[in-house]
N, C-alpha and C positions, 0 to 999 in steps of 0.2 A: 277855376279858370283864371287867368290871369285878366288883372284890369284894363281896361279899352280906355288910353287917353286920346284927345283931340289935337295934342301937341305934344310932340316925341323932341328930345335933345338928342343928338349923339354925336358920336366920336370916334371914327377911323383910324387903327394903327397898320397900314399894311394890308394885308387882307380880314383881317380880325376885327371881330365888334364886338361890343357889347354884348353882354346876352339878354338883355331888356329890347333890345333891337332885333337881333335873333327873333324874338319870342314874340316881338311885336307889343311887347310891354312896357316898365318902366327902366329897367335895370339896363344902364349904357354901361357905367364904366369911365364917365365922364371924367374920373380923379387918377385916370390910369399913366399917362402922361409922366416918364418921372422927372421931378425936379431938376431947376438945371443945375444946383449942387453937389445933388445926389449922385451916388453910385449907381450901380445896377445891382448890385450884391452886398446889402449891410449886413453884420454878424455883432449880436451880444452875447457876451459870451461868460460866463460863472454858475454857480452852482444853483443861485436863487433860478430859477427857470421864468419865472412870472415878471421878474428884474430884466432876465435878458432878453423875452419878447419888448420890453419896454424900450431898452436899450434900440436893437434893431432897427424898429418902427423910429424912433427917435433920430438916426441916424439917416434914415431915406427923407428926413423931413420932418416928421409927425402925422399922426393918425389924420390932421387938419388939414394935411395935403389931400388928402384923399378920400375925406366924410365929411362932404357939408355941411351944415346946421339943418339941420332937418331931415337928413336922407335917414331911407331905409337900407337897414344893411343886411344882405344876407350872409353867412359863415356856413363854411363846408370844412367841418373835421376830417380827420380819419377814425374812425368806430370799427374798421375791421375785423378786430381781433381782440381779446382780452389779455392778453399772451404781455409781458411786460414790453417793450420796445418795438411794439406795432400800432402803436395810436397814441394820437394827437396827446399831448398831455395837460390834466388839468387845469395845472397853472397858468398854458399858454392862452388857453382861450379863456381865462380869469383875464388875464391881460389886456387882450385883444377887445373882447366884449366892454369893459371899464375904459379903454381908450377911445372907443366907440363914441361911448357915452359922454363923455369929458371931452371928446369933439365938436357933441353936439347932434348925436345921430338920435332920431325919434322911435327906432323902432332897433332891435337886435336881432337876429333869429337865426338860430340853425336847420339848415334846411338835409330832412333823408327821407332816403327810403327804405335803410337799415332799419331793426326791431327797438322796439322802448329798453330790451335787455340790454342791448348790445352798448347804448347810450350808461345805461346803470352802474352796467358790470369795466366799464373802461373809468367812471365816475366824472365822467364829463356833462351828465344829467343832475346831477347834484349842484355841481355850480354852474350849470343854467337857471336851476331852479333858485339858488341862493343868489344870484347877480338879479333876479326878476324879470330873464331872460326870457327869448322864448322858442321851445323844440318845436319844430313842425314835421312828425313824421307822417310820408306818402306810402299807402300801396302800390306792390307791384302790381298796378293797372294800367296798360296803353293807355288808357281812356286821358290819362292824369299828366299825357306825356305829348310835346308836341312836335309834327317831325319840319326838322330844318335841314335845307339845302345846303351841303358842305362847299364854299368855292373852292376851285384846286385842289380838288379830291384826287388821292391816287387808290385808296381800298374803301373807302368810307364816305360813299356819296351821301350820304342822308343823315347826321343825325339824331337825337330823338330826345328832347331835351325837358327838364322837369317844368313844367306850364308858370304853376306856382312863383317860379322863382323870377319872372318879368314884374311879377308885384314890386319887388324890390328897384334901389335907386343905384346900387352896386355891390360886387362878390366879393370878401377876402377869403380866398383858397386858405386852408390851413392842411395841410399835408405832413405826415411823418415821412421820413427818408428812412427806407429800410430795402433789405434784400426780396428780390421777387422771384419765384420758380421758371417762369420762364425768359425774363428780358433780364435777370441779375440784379436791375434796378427801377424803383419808384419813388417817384419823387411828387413836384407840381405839376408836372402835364398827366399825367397817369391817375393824380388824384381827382380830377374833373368828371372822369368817369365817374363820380360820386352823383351827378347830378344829368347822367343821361341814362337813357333808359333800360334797365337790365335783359329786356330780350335785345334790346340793340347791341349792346354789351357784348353778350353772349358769343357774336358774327365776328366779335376779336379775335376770338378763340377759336381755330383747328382743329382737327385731330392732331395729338401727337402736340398740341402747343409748348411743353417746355423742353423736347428734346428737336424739333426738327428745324433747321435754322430757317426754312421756308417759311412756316409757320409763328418763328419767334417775329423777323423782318413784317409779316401779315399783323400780328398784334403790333408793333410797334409804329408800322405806320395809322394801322387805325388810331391811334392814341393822338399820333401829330397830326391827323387830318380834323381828330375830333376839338382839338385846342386851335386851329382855324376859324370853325363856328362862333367861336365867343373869345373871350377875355375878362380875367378877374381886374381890377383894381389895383392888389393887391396878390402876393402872395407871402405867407410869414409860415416858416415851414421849422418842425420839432426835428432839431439833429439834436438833441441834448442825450441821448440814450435811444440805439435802434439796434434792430437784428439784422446782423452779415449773414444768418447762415438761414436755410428751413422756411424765407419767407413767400408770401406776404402775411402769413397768418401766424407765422410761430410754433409752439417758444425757436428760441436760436440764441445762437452765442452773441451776447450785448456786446455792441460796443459804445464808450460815453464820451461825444468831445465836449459834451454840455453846452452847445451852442443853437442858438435860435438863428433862422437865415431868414431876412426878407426882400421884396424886392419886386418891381414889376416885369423883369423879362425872364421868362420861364425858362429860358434852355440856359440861360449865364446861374441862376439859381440853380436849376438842375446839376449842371457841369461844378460847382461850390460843392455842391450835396455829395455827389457822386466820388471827388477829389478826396472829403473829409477820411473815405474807406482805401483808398488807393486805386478806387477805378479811374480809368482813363475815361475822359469821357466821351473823347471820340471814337474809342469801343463800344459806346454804350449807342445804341443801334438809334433810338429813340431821340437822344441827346442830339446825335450827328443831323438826322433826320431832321429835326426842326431847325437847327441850325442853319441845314441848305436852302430849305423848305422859305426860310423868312420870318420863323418864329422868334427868331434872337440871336444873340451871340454867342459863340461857345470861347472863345478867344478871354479870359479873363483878365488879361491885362491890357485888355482892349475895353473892358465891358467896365472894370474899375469895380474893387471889393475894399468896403473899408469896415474893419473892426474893432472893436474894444469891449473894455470888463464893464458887464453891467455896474 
């Protein structure tokens, strides 16, 4: 169960908190705020991958904007799949985790409910292990899970979010962008799903979810209702190598712009993501949705992207 303090901080964007506040824990999200320099969309961009998460992060500000000396940090990869171009990639969260650290963060951890394989076989357990990092994986147990009131719900009043993670002082989402079976795309808001609860989950899904456009619009607003609940901090998302075709699981046809995206507004990073393959992203149901909805910008020369070579 998540820890009971006497004195909670937090921080309001809009409708969205924290998910330490959600949970009634520690994890606000206090460093979510972006800089008044910063873009909405930074991109590094080169071959070294562990360089251009650096780059990225560097470019919204630094890790410093957004990990106080002391906080705990929670990280949510993607582990989906072992398929090449479906999960988070090594190097980034080598990055990520070391930037952390050199912030000044006390505590790292990755937080699932995915298998010890899954962490193995993608090798994103290897350098948790080598960074002296730490994995904490949860069973799929309601018990482990706690349910939160969605405000301005339109399919997804309730929901059901991993207890454990109000331990923490804030989230940096880490997400692969790749092709999905039934919405075409996933990206940061779709990866949060990582951290609510899999029979809740489940209620995204229809019959018929990747062919029936009733059914796509049903999963996609769960997704934007369920990125209402909380807010990452951060999100720093792997485009360096994903799959266009067969996903979310794979294999499928790669495609590599080799770039790392970061950023705290999830539908201007999405609509980035979504752009790198040639979607529009006001096609992309989920994208448009949170966009209306108040979850951010889809408008990018509104929202401001700035890039360079790691």
């Amino acid at each position: 169960m998540a820890r009971k303090l006497g004195r909670r901080e937090f921080v309001k964007a809009g409708a969205q908190v924290g998910l330490g506040l959600a949970l009634g824990g520690r994890l606000t999200g206090v460093a979510a705020a972006k800089p008044g320099s910063a873009p909405a969309v930074a991109v590094g961009r080169g071959d070294d991958f562990g360089r251009a998460a650096v780059k990225a992060v560097e470019l919204m500000g630094g890790m410093g904007t957004f990990v106080p000396k002391g906080a705990k940090v929670a990280l949510l990869p993607n582990v989906q799949s072992r398929h090449p171009g479906t999960y988070t990639k090594p190097e980034i969260l080598r990055a990520v985790i070391v930037l952390c650290r050199d912030a000044g963060a006390s505590r790292v951890d990755c937080l699932s409910w995915q298998t010890v394989k899954q962490w193995e076989d993608t090798g994103l357990k290897g350098v948790i292990d080598a960074e002296g990092s730490g994995l904490r994986i949860f069973a799929k147990d309601e018990s482990l899970f706690k349910a939160v009131p969605v405000q301005g719900a339109k399919s997804l009043p309730e929901a059901r979010l991993l207890t454990a993670a109000g331990e923490y002082d804030l989230l940096i989402n880490m997400p692969v962008t790749k092709d999905h079976a039934g919405n075409k795309f996933t990206g940061s808001m779709k990866n949060l799903m990582g951290l609510n609860s899999p029979v809740n989950n489940r209620t995204f899904h229809r019959a018929n979810w990747t062919t029936d456009p009733e059914a796509v619009v049903h999963l996609e607003q769960c997704i934007v209702d369920l990125n209402k609940a909380f807010r990452p901090a951060l999100n720093v998302v792997d485009a360096t190598e994903f799959i266009v075709t067969n996903g979310p699981f794979g294999p499928g046809e790669i495609l590599k712009p080799h770039k790392v995206v970061a950023g705290t507004d999830r539908v201007a990073v999405d609509a980035y993501c979504a752009g790198l393959w040639g979607l529009v992203p006001s096609e992309i149901v989920q994208i448009r949705l949170g966009a209306e909805q108040g979850l951010g910008e889809i408008d990018l020369g509104k929202a401001g992207v700035k890039e360079a070579d790691a």
